[in-house]
Structures are given as structure tokens and as C-alpha cells.
VOGU-3710 file (C-alpha; in Angstrom, 3 decimals, decimal comma):
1> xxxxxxxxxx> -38,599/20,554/-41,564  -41,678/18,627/-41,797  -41,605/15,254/-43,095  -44,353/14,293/-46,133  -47,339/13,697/-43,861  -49,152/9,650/-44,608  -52,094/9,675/-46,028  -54,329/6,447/-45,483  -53,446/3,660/-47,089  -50,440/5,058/-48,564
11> xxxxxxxxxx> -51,377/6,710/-51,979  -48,233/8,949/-51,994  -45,827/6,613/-50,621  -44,108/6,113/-54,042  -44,352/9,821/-54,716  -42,124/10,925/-51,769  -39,518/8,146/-53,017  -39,212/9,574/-55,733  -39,022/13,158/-54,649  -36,578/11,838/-51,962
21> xxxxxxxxxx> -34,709/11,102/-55,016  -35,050/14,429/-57,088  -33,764/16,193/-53,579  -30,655/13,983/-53,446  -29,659/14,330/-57,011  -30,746/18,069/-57,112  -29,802/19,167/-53,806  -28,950/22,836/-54,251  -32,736/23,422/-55,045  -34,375/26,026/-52,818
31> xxxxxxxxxx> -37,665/24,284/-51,137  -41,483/25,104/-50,039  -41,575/25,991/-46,376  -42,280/22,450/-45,607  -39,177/21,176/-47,350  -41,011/20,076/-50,368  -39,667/21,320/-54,242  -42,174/23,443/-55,922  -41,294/21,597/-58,916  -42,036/17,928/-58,023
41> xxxxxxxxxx> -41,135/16,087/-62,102  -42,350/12,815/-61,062  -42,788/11,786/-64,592  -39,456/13,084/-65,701  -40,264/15,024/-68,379  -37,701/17,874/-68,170  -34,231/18,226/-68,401  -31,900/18,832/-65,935  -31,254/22,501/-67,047  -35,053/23,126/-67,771
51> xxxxxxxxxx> -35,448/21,678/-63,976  -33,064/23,842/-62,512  -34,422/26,707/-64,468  -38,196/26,410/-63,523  -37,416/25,461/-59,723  -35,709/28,765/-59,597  -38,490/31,054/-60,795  -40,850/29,037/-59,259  -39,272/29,738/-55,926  -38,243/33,337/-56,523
61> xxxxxxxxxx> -42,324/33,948/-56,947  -43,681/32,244/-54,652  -41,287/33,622/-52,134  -41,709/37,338/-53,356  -45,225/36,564/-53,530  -46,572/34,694/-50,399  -48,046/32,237/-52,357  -46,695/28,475/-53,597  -47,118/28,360/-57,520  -46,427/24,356/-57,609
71> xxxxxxxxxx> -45,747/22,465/-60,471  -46,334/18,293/-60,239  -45,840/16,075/-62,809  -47,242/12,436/-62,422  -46,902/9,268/-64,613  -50,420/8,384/-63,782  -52,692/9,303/-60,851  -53,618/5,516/-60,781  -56,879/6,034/-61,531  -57,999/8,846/-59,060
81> xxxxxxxxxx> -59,515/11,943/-61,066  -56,793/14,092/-61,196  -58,706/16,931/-59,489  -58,817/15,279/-56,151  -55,085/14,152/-57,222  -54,097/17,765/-57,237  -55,836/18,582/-54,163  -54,730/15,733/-51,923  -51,058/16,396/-53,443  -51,080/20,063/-52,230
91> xxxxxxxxxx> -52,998/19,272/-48,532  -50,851/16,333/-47,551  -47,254/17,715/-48,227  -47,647/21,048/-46,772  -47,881/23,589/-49,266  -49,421/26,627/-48,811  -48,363/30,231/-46,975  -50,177/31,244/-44,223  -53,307/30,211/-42,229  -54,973/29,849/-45,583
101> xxxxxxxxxx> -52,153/28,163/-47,358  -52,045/30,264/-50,068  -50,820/28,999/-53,518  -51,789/27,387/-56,121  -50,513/24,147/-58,177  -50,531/22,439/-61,413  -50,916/18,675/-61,959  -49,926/16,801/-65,584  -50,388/13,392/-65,687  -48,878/12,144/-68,933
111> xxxxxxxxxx> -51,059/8,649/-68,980  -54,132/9,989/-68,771  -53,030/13,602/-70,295  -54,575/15,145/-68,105  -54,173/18,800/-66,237  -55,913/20,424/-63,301  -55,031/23,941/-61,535  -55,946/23,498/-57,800  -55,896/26,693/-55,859  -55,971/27,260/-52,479
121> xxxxxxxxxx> -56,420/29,755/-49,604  -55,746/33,444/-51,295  -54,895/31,534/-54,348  -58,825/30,910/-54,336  -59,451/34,804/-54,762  -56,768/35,299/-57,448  -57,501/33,162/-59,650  -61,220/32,882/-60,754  -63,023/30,655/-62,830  -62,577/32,820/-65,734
131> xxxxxxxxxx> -59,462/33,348/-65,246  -58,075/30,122/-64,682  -59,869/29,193/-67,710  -57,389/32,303/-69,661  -54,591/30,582/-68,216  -55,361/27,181/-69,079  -56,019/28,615/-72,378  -52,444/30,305/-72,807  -50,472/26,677/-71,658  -52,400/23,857/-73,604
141> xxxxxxxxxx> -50,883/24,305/-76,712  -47,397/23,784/-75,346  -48,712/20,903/-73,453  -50,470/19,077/-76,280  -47,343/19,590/-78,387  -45,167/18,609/-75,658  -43,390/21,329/-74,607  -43,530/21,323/-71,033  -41,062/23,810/-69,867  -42,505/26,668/-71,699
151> xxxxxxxxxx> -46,075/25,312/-70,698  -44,788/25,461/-66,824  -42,431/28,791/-67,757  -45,626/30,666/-69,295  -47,670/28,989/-66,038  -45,229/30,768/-63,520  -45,240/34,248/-65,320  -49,123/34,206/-65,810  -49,596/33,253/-61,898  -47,313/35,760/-60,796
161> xxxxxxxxxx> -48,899/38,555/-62,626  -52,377/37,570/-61,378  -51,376/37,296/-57,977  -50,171/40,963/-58,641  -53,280/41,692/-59,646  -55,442/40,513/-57,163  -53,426/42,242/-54,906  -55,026/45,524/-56,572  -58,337/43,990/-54,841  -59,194/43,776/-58,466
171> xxxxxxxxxx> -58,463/40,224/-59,705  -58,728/38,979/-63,260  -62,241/37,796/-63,471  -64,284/37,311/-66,869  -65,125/40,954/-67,344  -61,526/41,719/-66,717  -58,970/39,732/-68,037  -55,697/40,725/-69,131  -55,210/42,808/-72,398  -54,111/40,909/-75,627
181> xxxxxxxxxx> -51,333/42,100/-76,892  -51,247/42,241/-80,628  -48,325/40,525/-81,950  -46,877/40,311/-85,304  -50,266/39,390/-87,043  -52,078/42,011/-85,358  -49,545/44,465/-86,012  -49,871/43,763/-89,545  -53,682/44,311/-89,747  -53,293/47,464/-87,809
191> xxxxxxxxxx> -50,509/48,818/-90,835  -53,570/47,973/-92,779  -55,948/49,334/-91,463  -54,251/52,252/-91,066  -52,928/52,286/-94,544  -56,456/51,729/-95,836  -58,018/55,011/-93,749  -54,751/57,230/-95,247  -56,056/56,148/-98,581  -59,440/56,887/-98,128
201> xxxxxxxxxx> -58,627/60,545/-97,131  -56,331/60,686/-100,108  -58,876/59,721/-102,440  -61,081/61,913/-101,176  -58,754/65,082/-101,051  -58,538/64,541/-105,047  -62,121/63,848/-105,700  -62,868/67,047/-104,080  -60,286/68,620/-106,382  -62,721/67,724/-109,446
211> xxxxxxxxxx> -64,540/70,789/-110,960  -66,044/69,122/-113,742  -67,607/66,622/-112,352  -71,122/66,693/-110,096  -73,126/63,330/-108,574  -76,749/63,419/-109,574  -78,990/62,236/-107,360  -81,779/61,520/-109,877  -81,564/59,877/-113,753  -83,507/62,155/-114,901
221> xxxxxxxxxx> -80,606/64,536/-116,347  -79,544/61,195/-118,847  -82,996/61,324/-120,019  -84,702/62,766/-122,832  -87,854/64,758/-121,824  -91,126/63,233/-123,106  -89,369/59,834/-124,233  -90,904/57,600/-120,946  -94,394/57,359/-120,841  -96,102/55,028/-118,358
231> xxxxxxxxxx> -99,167/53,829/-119,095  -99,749/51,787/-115,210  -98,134/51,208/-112,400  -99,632/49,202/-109,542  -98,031/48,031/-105,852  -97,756/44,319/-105,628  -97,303/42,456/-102,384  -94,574/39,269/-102,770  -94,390/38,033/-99,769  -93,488/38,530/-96,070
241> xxxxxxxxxx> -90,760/36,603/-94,210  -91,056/36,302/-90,320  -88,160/34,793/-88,412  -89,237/33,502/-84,784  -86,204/32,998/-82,401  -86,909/31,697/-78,470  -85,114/34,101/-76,363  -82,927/32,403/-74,289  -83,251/32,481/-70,329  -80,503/33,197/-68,335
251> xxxxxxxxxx> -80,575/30,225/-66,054  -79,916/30,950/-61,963  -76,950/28,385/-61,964  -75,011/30,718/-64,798  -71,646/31,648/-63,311  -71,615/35,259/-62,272  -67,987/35,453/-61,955  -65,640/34,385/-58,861  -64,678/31,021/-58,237  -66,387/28,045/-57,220
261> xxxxxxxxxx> -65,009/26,080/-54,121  -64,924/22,550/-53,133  -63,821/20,592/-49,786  -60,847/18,159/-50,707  -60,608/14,857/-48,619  -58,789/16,395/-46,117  -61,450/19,006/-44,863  -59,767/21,989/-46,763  -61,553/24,520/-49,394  -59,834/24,208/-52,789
271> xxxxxxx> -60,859/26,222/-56,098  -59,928/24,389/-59,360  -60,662/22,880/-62,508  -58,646/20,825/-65,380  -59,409/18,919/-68,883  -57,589/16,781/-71,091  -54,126/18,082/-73,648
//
């Protein structure tokens, strides 16, 4: 088992106390390869049962899957962004499957509210720009209203079916993300919709049953002959209305899909991004 590796100066010092802690009082956990939890609650913002709960899916994918899905939780990064947080977190405590340490882990840090995926090795290829973004999309709202374990449950299902994906050697990318399902409100417009299109053919079934009645295509039939009598008529130009737009250039630095790569203090090649919640 390899012990959590120093980094200068000590920045995760009081991090592995307290995950020396969390191992002790939840020992029957099942751990990274490394002997690190893939559900590190520094901040202590779920429950016992929640914790239990998550480390157990969380392990059951990554295991099935080759690939850590990590979950941290920080009180504060102390100031560093929390991308290079994230990063450093991941590279320094030995995360990762394989020669490219696959995986891929999510940082909250309740001070500063802020979140940021960091992905790593095949984790890079699985999840894109785009579709990190979906994901991030699809969590926030339990995050901003405080619901972490079904922000970190919905993380773990999400990741899991991307990572199936990408297996495909077609990974969700912004031309192909995952289908919306429609839900109770959609369902509801589609009984409309629906119901609308069966009335319409009704309708016309019974307007077609009309003898009597024929559309004119002219007003000349309401009229009596001879009783309209022009005297002029002219053609008179109003006014013209031109509306000038700039057509927009598609710039060279426009993201073509993929994801964009950075190299973390430690030397290694990390894809990720993050915002406020």
C-alpha cells in the first residue's frame, strides 16, 4: 500500500489527517489501488449512510470500469484555484489506473463554492469539453441547493455511462451528447401535441363532409355586377427597409470539439474545468 506521497512544503499534510481519520472510523470501505477512498468528505458534508452509500458505487465503477471516478470535498483550498487543487489532489495520492492513470475526480470546496472536474489519462478522452460541460450542467443544481449526495450520486452514474461510451470509440462530444429524455413535462406536451394533430384530422374529416358549402377564392360572387366602378388607381412606393447584420467570423481559437489539456505541477497532462455553485 502506498503511503500519501509529500508534496513540498506540505499542502496536503492536514488532508491525509483527516482521511487517516475517515479510514479509521469507516474502515470497512473498499479503497483506490493506492489505499486512498474514492470518496475523500473532507468537509463533512454527508452522512454516514450517504458516505457509505456513495463509496460503494463509487468503487463498484471504477473497479468495473478501469477508471477512478473520485469524489473530494474540501473546506477551503486555502487559496489555491481549485483547478490546480483538483489536479495536485489526484497526482500526489495515487489515483489513477494504468500507465495513464485513468480516472477522473470532482473537487467542492464549500468556502469558496467552488467545483472543478479534473480528468486524467483515458479519463481525458471520455470526457470532452462539451461533455463535461453536460455533466456539470446535470449536478449544479443539487449543489447550489445543497444536496450533495444526489449531486455526487448523479456524478457517478453520468461518469460511468460516458466511460461506456467512449469505450464505443465514440465519446460524448458536443455534436453527440446523450439523448434527453422527456420527463413528465415533456410527456405532457407530446399528449398535446398529439391530441392537437387527432383534432385537426377530425375537423377536417367533417369539413369534407359539407356539401353545401364551397371556399371562393375571389369576392367577386358577394358582389353586385356593375356596382364598383373605379375611376384611378395608381402604384405608390412607401418606403423600403434594409436591415444590415455583420456576419460573424468563426475565429481559429473556436473549440472544435475534444478536450483541451494542461500540465499540472507535477509534470502530468490533466483535462478539466470548474465554476462557481
Amino acid at each position: 500500500m502506498r503511503l500519501w506521497n509529500k508534496r513540498p512544503a506540505g499542502r496536503f499534510l492536514a488532508p491525509f489527517i483527516i482521511i487517516v481519520i475517515l479510514s479509521v472510523i469507516r474502515a470497512f470501505s473498499v479503497f483506490a489501488a493506492d489505499g486512498l477512498p474514492r470518496l475523500a468528505d473532507m468537509a463533512g458534508i454527508l452522512s454516514d449512510s450517504e458516505w457509505a452509500e456513495l463509496s460503494e458505487k463509487l468503487d463498484e465503477i471504477s473497479e468495473r470500469q478501469q477508471v477512478d471516478v473520485v469524489v473530494v470535498t474540501a473546506q477551503t483550498t486555502d487559496g489555491e484555484p481549485a483547478g490546480a487543487y483538483a489536479d495536485d489532489f489526484y497526482d500526489y495520492n495515487g489515483y489513477g489506473f494504468g500507465d495513464g492513470r485513468d480516472g477522473i475526480l470532482l473537487l467542492v470546496s464549500m468556502d469558496e463554492r467552488d467545483w472543478y472536474i479534473s480528468t486524467t489519462g483515458f479519463g481525458i478522452t471520455a470526457f470532452t469539453d462539451a461533455g463535461r460541460e453536460y455533466i456539470a450542467e446535470k449536478i449544479l443544481e443539487d449543489l447550489s441547493m445543497d444536496d450533495y449526495a444526489a449531486a455526487f450520486t448523479n456524478f457517478a452514474d453520468l461518469c460511468d455511462d460516458f466511460i461506456t461510451q467512449a469505450r464505443t470509440g465514440e465519446p460524448y462530444d458536443e455534436d453527440h451528447l446523450p439523448k434527453e429524455s422527456f420527463g413528465v413535462v415533456g410527456s405532457l406536451a407530446a399528449a398535446f401535441v398529439i391530441a392537437f394533430i387527432v383534432s385537426l384530422i377530425v375537423t377536417g374529416v367533417m369539413k369534407g363532409q359539407l356539401k353545401t358549402v364551397h371556399s371562393q377564392s375571389k369576392a367577386d360572387s358577394y358582389m353586385i355586377q356593375g356596382s364598383l366602378q373605379l375611376t384611378k388607381k395608381n402604384d405608390l412606393f412607401l418606403y423600403r427597409n434594409v436591415d444590415r447584420r455583420k456576419k460573424e467570423e468563426k475565429k481559429e481559437s473556436d473549440n472544435p470539439g475534444g478536450s483541451r489539456t494542461h500540465t499540472s505541477s507535477s509534470g502530468t497532462t490533466h483535462g478539466g474545468g470548474g465554476g462557481k455553485f
